[in-house]
VMD Tcl script that draws the C-alpha trace (Angstrom):
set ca {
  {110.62 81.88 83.84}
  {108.90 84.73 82.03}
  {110.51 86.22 78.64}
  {113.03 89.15 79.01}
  {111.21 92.45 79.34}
  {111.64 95.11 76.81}
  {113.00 98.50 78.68}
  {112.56 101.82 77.36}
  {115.14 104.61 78.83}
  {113.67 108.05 77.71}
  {116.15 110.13 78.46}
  {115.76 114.17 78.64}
  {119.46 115.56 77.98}
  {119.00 119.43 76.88}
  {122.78 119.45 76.37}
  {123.28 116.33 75.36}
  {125.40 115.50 77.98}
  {125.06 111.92 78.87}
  {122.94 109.99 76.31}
  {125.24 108.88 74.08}
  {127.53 107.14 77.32}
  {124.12 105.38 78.30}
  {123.56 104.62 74.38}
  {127.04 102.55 75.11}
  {126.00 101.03 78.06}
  {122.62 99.81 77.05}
  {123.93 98.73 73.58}
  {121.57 95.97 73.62}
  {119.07 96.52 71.23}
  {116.55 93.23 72.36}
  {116.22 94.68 75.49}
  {116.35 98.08 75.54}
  {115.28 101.52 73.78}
  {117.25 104.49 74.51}
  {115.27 107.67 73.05}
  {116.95 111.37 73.76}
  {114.74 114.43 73.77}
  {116.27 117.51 73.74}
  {113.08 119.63 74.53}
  {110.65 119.38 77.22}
  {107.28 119.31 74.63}
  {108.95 116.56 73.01}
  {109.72 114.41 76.14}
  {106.06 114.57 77.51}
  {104.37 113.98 73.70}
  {106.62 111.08 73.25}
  {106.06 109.72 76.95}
  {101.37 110.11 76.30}
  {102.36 108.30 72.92}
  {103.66 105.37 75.10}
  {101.21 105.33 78.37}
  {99.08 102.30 76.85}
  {102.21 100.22 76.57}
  {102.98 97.30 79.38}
  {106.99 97.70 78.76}
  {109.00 99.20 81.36}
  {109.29 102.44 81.15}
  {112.10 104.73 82.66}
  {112.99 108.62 82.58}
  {116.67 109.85 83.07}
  {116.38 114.00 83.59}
  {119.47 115.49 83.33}
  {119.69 118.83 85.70}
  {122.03 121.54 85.51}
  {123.35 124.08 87.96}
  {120.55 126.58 88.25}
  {117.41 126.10 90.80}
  {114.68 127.49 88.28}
  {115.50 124.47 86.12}
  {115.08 122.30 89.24}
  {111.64 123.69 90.23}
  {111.08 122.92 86.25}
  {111.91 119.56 86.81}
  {109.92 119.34 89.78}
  {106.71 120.23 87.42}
  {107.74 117.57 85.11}
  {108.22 115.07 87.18}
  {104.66 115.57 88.25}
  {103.56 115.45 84.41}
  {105.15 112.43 83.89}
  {103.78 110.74 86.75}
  {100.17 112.07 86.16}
  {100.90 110.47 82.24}
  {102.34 106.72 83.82}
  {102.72 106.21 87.20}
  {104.46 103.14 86.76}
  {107.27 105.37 84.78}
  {110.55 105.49 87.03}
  {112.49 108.16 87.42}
  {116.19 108.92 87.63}
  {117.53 112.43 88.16}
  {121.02 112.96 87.01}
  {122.27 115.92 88.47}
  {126.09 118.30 89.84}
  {127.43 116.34 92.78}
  {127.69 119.53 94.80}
  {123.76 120.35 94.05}
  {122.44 116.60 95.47}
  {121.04 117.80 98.75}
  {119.29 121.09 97.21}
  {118.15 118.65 94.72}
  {116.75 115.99 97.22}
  {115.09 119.06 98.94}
  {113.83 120.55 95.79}
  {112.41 117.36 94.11}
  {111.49 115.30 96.91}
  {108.58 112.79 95.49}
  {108.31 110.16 93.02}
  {111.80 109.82 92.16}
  {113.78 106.36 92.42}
  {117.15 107.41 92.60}
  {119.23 110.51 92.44}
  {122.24 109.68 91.10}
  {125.45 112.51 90.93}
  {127.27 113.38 87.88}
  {130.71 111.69 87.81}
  {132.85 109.08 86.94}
  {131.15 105.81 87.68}
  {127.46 107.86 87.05}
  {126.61 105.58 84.04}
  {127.31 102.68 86.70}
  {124.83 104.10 89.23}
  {122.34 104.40 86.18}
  {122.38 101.12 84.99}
  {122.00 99.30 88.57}
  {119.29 102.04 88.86}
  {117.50 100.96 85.91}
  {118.35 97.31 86.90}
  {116.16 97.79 89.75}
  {113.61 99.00 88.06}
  {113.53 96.03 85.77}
  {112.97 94.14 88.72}
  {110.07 95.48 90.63}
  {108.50 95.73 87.05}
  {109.12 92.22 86.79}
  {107.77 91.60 90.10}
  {104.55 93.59 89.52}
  {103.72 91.56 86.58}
  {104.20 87.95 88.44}
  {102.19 89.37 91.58}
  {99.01 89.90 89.35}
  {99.93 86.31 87.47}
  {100.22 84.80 90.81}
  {96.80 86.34 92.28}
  {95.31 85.03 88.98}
  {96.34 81.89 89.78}
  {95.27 82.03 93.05}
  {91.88 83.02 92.41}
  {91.09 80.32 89.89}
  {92.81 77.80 92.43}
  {90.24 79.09 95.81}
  {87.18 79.11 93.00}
  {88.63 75.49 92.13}
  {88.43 74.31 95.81}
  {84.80 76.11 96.96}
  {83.44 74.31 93.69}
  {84.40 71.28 94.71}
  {83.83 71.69 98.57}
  {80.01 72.77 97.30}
  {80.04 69.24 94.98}
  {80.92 67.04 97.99}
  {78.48 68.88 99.93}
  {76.08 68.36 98.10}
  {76.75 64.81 96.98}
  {77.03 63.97 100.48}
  {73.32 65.05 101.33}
  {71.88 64.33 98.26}
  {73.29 60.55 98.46}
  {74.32 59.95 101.98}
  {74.68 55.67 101.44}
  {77.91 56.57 98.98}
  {79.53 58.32 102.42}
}
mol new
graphics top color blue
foreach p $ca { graphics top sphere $p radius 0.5 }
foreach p [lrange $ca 0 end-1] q [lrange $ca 1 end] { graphics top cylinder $p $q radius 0.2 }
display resetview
């Protein structure tokens, strides 16, 4: 099996309202990096820093109450993607707001996940996911590697018969 995957959660939290409970939830430091940015220049520097790295890579946006700031994260959820498209994204938002959310911010996002209780719960399988399909990704492109070497393997040695067998037809 391959080696555990390093995850990065970059997590934009002007209020600082849930990083440190997913700090405590991804508490381990061989696997993951939590970072917190409390301003939007910060997030996106940080995140065109990072686009040349193969980790996984995952943004948590926390949203408030008001729709200007969701039409803001709309916007920056269209930066990040134009930085890493392979970046997942996880909007943390008021339970009561979901659907205007889900309206609002409709593409490129992997889950949308409600403020409450078991939120931090929801993240983590979230990110989980995630993992995966990175995972995945990365043995698809091993596996077609393989592949390719294997069907250049085969038509080399289908040519070397072939040619064996007309250039000395008494060994056939």
């Amino acid at each position: 099996m391959a080696k555990n995957i390093k995850t990065h959660l970059f997590c934009y939290d002007d209020h600082r309202g849930f990083t440190e409970d997913i700090r405590k939830q991804f508490i381990d430091a061989g696997k993951y990096t939590v970072v917190s940015f409390q301003t939007r220049e910060d997030f996106i520097n940080h995140l065109e820093k990072e686009k040349e790295h193969k980790f996984c890579k995952v943004a948590i946006l926390g949203l408030h109450d008001t729709k200007e700031q969701f039409e803001m994260i709309d916007q920056l959820t269209m930066e990040i993607k134009k930085i890493d498209r392979k970046t997942g994204l996880i909007l943390l938002g008021p339970p009561d707001k979901m659907e205007e959310i889900k309206k609002i911010v409709k593409f490129n996002i992997d889950a949308y996940i409600p403020k409450n209780a078991n939120s931090i719960l929801r993240i983590h399988n979230a990110v989980k996911k995630l993992i995966s399909q990175h995972g995945i990704g990365i043995f698809k492109k091993q596996r077609n590697l393989s592949l390719t070497v294997l069907l250049t393997f085969i038509l080399l040695s289908v040519l070397f018969v072939l040619y064996a067998y007309f250039r000395m037809p008494e060994y056939f």
